[in-house]
C-alpha positions, 0 to 999 in steps of 0.5 A, a space after each residue: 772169151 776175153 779179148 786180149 785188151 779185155 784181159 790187159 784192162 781186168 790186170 791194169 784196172 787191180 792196180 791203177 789208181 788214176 789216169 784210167 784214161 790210159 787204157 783207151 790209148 792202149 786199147 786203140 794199139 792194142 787193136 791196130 791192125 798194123 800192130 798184130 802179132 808184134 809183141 809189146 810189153 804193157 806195164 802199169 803203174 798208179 798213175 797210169 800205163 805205157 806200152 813198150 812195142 817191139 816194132 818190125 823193121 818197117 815201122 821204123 823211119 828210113 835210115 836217115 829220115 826224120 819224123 814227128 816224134 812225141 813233141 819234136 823231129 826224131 830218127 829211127 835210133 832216137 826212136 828205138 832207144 826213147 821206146 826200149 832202153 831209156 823208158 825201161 830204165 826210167 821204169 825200173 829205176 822209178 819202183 811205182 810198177 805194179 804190173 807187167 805184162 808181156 804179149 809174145 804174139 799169141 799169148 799174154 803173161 806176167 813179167 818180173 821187172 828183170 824179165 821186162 828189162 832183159 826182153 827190152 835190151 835183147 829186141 834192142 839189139 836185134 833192131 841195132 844190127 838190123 838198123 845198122 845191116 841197112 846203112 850205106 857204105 862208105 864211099 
């Protein structure tokens, strides 16, 4: 039986024409135990992949804390939008998706750029009011 990141590279490698090396990093979250059970979109382009992860609460930052981010210093909000909302408009808007794929914890599935879209937003706002159920009050 084929392993989950087996399945993603056999869908990925009908589509990507460069940056093969893309795979080795999803396979490394793939195959993070941390990352177990979440759920995650992978798309794939010509030109490579890129993995959207539906992160539990605890791995977040802190409210208010900061930590090295991709090349910079980034909160938990700077961090849900660069890996949810921005990334996926970028994608859609982009049009060089070939494939997109959906893990939902125990199954892996094709996506339509629509569905990606509407998943992304719809964990989005799950995280917003969960960030924002455990910011302090005023004083």
């Amino acid at each position: 039986m084929e392993s989950l990141y087996e399945q993603v590279k056999r869908y990925a490698l009908q589509h990507l024409e460069a940056y093969f090396s893309d795979l080795d990093i999803d396979k490394s979250i793939i195959e993070d135990p941390k990352n177990e059970g979440i759920p995650w979109i992978h798309v794939t382009r010509s030109w490579g992949t890129h993995m959207i992860l539906f992160r539990k609460l605890d791995q977040y930052p802190k409210e208010g804390e900061r930590i090295r981010y991709l090349f910079r210093e980034a909160d938990r909000w700077e961090i849900l939008r660069q890996e949810t909302l921005q990334y996926v408009a970028w994608m859609v808007k982009s049009g060089d998706i070939k494939l997109w794929l959906y893990y939902d914890g125990e199954k892996l599935k094709t996506l339509s750029p629509n569905q990606a879209r509407r998943l992304v937003h719809e964990y989005y706002e799950i995280m917003r009011s969960l960030f924002e159920r455990e910011m302090p009050l005023p004083k």
